[in-house]
C-alpha positions in Angstrom: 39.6 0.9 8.3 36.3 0.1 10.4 33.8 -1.8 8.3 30.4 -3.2 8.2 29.3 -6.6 6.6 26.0 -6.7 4.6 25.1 -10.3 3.9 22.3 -11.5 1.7 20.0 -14.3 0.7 16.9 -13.9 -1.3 15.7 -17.9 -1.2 16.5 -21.0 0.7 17.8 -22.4 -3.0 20.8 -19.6 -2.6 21.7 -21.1 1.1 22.4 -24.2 -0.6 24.4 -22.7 -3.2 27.4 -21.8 -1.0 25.9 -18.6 -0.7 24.6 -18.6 2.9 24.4 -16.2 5.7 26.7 -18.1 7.2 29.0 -19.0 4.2 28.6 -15.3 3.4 29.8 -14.0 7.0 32.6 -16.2 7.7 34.6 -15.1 4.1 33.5 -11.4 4.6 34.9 -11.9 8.2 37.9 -13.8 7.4 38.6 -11.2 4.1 38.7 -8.4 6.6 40.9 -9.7 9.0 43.8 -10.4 6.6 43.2 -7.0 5.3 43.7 -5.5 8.7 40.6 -3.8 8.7 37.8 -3.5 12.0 34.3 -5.3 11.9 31.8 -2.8 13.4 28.7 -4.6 12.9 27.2 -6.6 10.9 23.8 -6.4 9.0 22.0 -9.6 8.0 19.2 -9.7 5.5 17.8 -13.4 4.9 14.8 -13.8 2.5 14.9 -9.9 0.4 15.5 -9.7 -2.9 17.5 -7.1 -4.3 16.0 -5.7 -6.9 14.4 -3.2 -4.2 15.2 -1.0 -1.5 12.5 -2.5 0.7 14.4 -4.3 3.1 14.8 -3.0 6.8 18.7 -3.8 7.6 19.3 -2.4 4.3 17.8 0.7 4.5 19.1 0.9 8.3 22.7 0.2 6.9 22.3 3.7 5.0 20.7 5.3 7.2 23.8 4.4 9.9 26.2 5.4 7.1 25.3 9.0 6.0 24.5 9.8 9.8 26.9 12.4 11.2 28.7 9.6 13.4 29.4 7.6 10.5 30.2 4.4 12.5 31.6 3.2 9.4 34.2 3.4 6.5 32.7 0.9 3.9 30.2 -1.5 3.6 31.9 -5.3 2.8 29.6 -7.4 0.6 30.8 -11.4 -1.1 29.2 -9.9 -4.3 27.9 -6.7 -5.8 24.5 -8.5 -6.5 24.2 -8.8 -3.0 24.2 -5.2 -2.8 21.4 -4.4 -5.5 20.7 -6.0 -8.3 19.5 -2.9 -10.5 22.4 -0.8 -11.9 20.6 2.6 -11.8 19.6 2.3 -7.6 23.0 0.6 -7.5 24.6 3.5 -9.0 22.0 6.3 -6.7 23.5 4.6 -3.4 26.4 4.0 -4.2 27.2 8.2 -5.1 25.2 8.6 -1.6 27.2 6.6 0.2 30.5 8.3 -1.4 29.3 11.6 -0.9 29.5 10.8 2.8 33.1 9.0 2.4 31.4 5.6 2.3 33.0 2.8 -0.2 31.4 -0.3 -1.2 33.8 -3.0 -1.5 33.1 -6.5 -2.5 35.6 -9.3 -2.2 34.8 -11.8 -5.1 35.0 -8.8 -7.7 37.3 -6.1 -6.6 37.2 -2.9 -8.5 39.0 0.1 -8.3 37.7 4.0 -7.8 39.5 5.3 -10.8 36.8 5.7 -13.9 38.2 2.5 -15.5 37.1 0.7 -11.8 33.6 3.0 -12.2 32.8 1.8 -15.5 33.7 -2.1 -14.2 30.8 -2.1 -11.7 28.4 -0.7 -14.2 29.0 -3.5 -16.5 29.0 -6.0 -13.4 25.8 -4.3 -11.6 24.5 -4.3 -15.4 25.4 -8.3 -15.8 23.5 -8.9 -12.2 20.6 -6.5 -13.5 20.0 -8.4 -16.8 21.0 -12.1 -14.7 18.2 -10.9 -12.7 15.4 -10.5 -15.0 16.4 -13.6 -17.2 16.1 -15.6 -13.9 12.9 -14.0 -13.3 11.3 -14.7 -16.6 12.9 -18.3 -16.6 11.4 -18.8 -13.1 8.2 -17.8 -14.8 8.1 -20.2 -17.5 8.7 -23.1 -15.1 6.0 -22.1 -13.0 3.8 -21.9 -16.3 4.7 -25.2 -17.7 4.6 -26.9 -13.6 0.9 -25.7 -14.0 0.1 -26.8 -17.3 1.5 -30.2 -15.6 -1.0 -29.9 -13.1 1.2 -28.8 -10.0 0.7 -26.1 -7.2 2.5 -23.1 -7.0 1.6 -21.5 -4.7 2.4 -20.7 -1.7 -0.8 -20.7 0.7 -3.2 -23.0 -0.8 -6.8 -22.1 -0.9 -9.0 -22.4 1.9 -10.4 -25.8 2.3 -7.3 -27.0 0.6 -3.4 -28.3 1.4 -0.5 -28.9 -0.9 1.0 -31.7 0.1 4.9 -32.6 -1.7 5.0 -35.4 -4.2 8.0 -38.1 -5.1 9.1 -35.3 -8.2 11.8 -32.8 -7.9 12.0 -29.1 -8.6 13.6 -26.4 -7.8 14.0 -25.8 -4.0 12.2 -29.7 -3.6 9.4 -31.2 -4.6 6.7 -30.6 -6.5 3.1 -30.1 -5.0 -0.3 -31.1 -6.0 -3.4 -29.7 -4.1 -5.4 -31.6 -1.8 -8.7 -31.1 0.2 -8.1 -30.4 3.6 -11.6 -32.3 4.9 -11.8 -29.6 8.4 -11.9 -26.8 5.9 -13.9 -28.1 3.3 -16.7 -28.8 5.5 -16.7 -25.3 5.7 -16.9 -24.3 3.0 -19.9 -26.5 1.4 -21.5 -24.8 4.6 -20.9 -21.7 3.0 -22.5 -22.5 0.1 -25.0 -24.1 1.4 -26.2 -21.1 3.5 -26.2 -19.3 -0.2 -27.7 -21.3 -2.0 -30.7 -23.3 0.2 -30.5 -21.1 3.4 -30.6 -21.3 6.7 -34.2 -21.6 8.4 -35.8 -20.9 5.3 -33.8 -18.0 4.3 -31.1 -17.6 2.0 -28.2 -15.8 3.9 -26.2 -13.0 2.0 -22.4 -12.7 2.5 -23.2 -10.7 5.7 -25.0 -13.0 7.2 -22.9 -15.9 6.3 -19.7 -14.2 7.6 -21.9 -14.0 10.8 -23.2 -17.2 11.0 -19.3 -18.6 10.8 -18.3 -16.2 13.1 -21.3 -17.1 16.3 -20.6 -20.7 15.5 -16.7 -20.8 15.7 -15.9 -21.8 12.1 -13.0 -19.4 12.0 -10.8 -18.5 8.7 -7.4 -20.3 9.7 -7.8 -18.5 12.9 -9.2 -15.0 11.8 -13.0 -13.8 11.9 -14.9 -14.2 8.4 -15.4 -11.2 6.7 -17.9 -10.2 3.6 -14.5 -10.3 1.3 -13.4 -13.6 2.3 -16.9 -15.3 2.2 -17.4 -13.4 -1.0 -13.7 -14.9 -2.6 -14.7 -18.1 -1.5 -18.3 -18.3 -3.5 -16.9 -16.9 -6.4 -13.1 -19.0 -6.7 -13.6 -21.9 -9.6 -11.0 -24.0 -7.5 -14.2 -25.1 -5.3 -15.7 -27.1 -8.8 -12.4 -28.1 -9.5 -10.8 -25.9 -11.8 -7.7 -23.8 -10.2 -6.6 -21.2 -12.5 -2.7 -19.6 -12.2 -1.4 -16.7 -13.7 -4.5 -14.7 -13.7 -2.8 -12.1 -12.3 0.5 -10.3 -13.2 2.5 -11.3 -9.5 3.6 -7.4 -9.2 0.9 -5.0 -10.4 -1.9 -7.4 -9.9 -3.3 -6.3 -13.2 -5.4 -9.2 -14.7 -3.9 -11.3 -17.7 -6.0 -12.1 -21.1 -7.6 -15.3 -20.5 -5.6 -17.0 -22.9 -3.0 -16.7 -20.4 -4.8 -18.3 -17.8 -3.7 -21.9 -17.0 -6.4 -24.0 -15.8 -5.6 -27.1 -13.7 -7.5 -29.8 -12.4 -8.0 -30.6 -8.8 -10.5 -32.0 -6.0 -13.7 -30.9 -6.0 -15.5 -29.5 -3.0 -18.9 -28.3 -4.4 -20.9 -29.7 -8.2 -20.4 -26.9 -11.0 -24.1 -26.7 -10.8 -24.2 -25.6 -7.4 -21.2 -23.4 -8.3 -23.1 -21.2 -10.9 -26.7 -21.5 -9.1 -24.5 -19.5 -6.5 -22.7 -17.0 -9.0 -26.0 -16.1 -10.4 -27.9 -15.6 -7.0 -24.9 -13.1 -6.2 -25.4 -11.3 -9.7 -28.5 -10.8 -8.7 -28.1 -10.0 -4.8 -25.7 -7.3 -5.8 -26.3 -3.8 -5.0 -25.5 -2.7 -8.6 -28.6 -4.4 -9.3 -31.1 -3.1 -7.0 -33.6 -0.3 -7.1 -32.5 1.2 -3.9 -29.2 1.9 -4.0 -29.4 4.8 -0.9 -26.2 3.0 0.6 -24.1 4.2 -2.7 -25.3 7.9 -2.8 -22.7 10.3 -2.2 -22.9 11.9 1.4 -22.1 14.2 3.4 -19.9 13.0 6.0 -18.7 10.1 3.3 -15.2 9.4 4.0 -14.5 11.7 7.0 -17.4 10.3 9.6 -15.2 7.1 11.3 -16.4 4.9 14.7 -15.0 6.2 17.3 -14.6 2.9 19.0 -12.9 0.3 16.7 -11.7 3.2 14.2 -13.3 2.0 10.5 -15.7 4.2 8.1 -19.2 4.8 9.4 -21.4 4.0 6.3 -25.0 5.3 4.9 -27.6 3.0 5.2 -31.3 2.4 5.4 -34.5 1.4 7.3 -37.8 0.7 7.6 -37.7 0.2 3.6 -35.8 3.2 2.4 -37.7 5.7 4.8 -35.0 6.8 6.6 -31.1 6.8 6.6 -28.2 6.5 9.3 -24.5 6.5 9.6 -23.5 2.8 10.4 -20.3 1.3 11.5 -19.1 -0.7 8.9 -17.3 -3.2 11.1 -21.3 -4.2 12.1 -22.3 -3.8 8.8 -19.4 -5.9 7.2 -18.6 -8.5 10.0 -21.4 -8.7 12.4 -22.9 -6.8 15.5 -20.8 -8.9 18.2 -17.6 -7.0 16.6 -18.6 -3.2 17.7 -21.5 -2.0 19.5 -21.4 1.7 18.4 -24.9 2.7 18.1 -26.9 3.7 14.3 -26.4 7.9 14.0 -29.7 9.6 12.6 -28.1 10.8 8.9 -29.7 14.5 9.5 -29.3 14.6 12.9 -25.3 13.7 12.9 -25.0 16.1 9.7 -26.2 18.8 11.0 -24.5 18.5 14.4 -21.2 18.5 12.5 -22.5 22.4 10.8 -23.7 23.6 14.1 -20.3 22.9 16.0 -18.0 24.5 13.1 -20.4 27.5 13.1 -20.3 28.3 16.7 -16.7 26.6 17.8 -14.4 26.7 14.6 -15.4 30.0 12.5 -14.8 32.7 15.3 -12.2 35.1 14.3 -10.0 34.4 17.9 -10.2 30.7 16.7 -9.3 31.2 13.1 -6.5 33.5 14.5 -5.1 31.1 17.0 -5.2 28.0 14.2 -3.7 29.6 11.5 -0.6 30.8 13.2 -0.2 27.5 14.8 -0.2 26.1 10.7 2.7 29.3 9.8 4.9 27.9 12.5 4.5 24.4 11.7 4.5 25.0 8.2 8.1 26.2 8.6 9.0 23.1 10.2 8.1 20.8 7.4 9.6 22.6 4.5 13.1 22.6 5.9 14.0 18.8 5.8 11.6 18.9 1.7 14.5 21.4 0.5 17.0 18.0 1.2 14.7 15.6 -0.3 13.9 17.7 -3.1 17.8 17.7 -3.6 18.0 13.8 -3.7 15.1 13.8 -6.1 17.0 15.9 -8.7 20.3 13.6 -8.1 17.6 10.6 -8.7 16.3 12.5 -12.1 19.2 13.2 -13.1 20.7 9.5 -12.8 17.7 8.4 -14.8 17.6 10.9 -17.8 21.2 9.6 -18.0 20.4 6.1 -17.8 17.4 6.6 -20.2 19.9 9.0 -22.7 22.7 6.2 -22.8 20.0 3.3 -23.4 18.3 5.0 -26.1 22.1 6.6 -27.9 23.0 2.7 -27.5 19.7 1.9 -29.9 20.2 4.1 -32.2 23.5 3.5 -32.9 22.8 -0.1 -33.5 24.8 -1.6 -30.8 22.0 -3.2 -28.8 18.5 -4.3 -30.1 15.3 -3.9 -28.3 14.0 -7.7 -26.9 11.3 -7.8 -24.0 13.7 -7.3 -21.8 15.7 -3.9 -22.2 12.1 -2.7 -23.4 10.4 -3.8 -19.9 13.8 -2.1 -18.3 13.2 1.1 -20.3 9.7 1.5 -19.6 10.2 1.0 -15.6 13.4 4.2 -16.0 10.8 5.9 -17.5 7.9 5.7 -14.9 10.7 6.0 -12.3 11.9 9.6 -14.1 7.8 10.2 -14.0 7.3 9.7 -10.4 10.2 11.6 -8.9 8.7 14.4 -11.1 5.9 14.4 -9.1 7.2 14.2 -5.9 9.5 17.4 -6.8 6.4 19.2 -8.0 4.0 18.5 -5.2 7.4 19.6 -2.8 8.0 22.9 -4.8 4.2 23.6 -4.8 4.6 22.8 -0.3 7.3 25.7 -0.8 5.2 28.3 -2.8 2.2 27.7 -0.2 1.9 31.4 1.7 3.2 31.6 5.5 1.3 34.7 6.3 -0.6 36.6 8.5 -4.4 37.0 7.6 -6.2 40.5 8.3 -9.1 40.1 10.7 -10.8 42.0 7.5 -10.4 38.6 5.5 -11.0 36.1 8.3 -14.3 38.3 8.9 -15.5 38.0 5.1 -14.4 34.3 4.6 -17.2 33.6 8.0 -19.5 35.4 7.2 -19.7 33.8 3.2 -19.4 30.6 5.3 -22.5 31.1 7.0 -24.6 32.6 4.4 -24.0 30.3 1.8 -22.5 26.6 3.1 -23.6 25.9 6.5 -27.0 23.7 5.2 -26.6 20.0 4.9 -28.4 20.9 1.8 -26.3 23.7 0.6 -24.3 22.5 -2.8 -21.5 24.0 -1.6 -21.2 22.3 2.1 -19.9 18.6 1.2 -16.8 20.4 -0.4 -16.5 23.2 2.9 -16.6 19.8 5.2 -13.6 18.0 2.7 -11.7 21.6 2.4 -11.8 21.6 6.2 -12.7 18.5 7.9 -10.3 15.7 8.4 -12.3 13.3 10.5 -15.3 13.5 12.5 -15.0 10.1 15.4 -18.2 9.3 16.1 -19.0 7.1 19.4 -23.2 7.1 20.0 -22.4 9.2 22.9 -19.9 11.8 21.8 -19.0 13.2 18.4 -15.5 14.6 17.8 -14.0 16.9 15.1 -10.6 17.2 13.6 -9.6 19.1 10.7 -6.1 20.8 9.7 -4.8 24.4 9.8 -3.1 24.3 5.8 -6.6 23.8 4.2 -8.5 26.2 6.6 -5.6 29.2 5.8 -5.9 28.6 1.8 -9.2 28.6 2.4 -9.5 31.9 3.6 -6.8 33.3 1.1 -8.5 32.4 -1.9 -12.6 32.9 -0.3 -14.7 34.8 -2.7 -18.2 34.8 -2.0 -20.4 32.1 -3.6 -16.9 30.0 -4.8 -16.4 26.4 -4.2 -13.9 25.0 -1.8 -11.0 22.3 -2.9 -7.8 22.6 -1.3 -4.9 20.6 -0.3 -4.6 18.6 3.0 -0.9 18.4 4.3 -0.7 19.7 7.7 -3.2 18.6 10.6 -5.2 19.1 13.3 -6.4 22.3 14.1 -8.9 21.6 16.3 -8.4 17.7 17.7 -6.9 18.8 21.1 -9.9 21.3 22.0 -12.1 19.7 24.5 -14.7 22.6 22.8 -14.6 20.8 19.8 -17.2 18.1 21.4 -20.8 18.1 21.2 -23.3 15.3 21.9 -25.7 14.5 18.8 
């Protein structure tokens, strides 16, 4: 039998274990020699965890599987657990693999394919499962109570900081305590500094600050300041000396109540005082908290109006007090002029540019014609592979309504008790069952969407309500026209280009009536980012 070896290790703590790559690849290697069976290749996965399918060789070992070569009769793994540690994703790639004659075989717990050897990985993918999330919450605990000791753990200390290991042991080495790094810290009393007394007499808002560090060669660790890092960095309490963990949940990045905040103690780099005199000048700095808040509005070309030479949103803003308005890069606005040197775009002069060129280059009827039955044939295209992966969805569903039906039977007939943990499990089945049912309906709605021919009747009416009623930077009706049918419009001082996509432009012409709003989907694009027409000069 040819085989493939998947080997695994999600932290240096396993390679010490006896668990290694290398420990790992020579018993897999030596198992399937005395079993007479033919090494193919071998896929090694050092650092992943596996209580996801985000890992590259992994998701390249099935995709080499269920090709039609199949280079491969099973995949060899020391330990199921190294396969997936979740018993429902287990149990989806493992009826994947099978359907395409795959096995997965491990050598430490041998099962058979009877239902007897079926029901014996459940309960071992279960074990690894539950294993899993006891570790994690253990884990958890120790980094809780290694705070509340006054330790580091984190990873990447905070700028203007290093961890540095002391003489105590933990898990994976020594313990670490935080440190002032002086280079960085110089830094960053600079940056306060230039907030709270100035620079020539002026206090300097994050803009300017994140400029100033940029023209003087006070990088981040290598990387240009930006307004969100010089903004993190005037607002993080480890700066007075109070570092504060678990204020966030590590996987949704929700914020904890701060009761479950653990505060620790370490170096100081600026006075408390300084610290809040700071906070409160950026309260009151904040744009939330001016009069003029002309850079908030909601615009035209919000969104869909990008630089056309470093790629990122052009932005409203003012001059001249408020008089006036213009689209703005935002990498000037955000990290400094020296970054881009797109030119400022008159607001009314760029919007109605935009109106002018879809009037006289997109809504002719021999346009309209050509664009929509570019979108039919395309359209059939993309819903031929959804029909497959709307298939493996409903497999998916169905593996979770079943997981989900066996927990809850289990409950109610008293044999297991609901802790934090099987409720946590139950509650991530159920959002699972929640998303794939979203993804099915947003592919069965792809399917319903019409692949017709429009009369040149209907293409005639839908311009001509166009024109009469949307085409007016002031119309009410002409921000949601440019989102129905605009994708992007790349703007470069000189030239001004236009891209939109064929879907929403054919919906929008089946469902037109006269005086009616525009708000359709966006899935299939570029109808008109390859005609050199397309371009106009503002």
């Amino acid at each position: 039998m040819q085989v493939a070896l998947y080997i695994r290790v999600s932290t240096p703590v396993q390679a010490e274990e006896g668990v290694s790559l290398d420990a790992q690849k020579k018993q897999l290697e030596a198992w399937a020699h005395s079993q007479g069976h033919i090494v193919i290749t071998i896929y090694e996965e050092p650092g992943e965890t596996a209580t996801n399918d985000r890992r590259p060789q992994f998701q390249r070992m099935i995709s080499d599987a269920i090709s039609p070569e199949r280079p491969f009769d099973a995949i060899i793994v020391y330990t199921f657990s190294r396969f997936y540690r979740d018993e429902f994703e287990f149990s989806f790639y493992e009826r994947k693999l099978k359907k395409h004659k795959v096995r997965i075989i491990s050598i430490t717990q041998p099962t058979t394919d009877d239902p007897m050897g079926n029901m014996t990985r459940k309960f071992m993918t279960l074990f690894n499962q539950y294993s899993s999330e006891q570790n994690s919450i253990q884990v958890h605990k120790s980094m809780i109570q290694n705070a509340q000791d006054g330790f580091f753990n984190g990873a990447v200390p905070p700028f203007g900081y290093i961890s540095f290991m002391t003489d105590l042991p933990s898990r994976g080495g020594k313990k670490r305590r935080l440190m002032i790094n002086p280079d960085e810290a110089e830094t960053v009393r600079l940056i306060y500094k230039l907030a709270h007394e100035g620079h020539a007499g002026q206090v300097l808002g994050l803009k300017k600050i994140a400029t100033h560090l940029n023209a003087a060669g006070l990088l981040y660790r290598g990387k240009l300041w930006r307004i969100q890092a010089v903004h993190a960095t005037l607002t993080n309490s480890v700066y007075h000396g109070e570092y504060i963990f678990n204020r966030r949940h590590a996987k949704t990045g929700e914020i904890h109540p701060e009761s479950e905040w653990v505060k620790t103690s370490v170096p100081a780099i600026v006075t408390k005082e300084i610290f809040d005199a700071v906070a409160t000048s950026l309260t009151d700095r904040s744009p939330k908290n001016l009069i003029y808040k002309g850079i908030l509005t909601s615009t035209l070309l919000a969104g869909i109006a990008k630089c056309g030479l470093c790629g990122r949103n052009m932005i409203l803003a003012s001059g001249k007090g408020g008089n006036y308005d213009y689209y703005r890069c935002s990498t000037r606005t955000y990290i400094g002029n020296m970054e881009c040197n797109c030119p400022n775009v008159p607001r009314e002069e760029l919007e109605q540019v935009v109106l002018n060129v879809l009037e006289e280059k997109l809504l002719t009827t021999e346009r309209i014609t050509a664009t929509v039955e570019a979108m039919n044939e395309r359209l059939k295209l993309l819903q031929a592979p959804d029909r497959q992966r709307e298939l493996d969805l409903h497999r998916k569903a169905a593996l979770t309504v079943e997981q989900l039906s066996k927990w809850f039977t289990a409950v109610e007939a008293g044999s297991i008790e609901i802790g934090a943990s099987l409720n946590d499990h139950i509650n991530a089945l159920q959002r699972k069952r929640d998303t794939i049912a979203s993804e099915i309906a947003q592919l069965q709605y792809r399917h319903r969407l019409p692949i017709r021919r429009f009369g040149r009747q209907q293409i005639e009416a839908f311009i001509a309500g166009i024109k009469e009623t949307v085409l007016s930077a002031k119309s009410p009706l002409a921000k949601n026209f440019l989102r129905a049918l605009v994708s992007e419009v790349k703007v470069t001082g000189a030239t001004t280009s236009i891209s939109g996509d064929n879907l929403s432009l054919a919906t929008a012409i089946s469902k037109w009536k006269k005086g009616s709003e525009l708000s359709v989907p966006r899935l299939v694009s570029q109808w008109c980012s390859k005609w050199d027409s397309n371009r106009c000069i503002p």
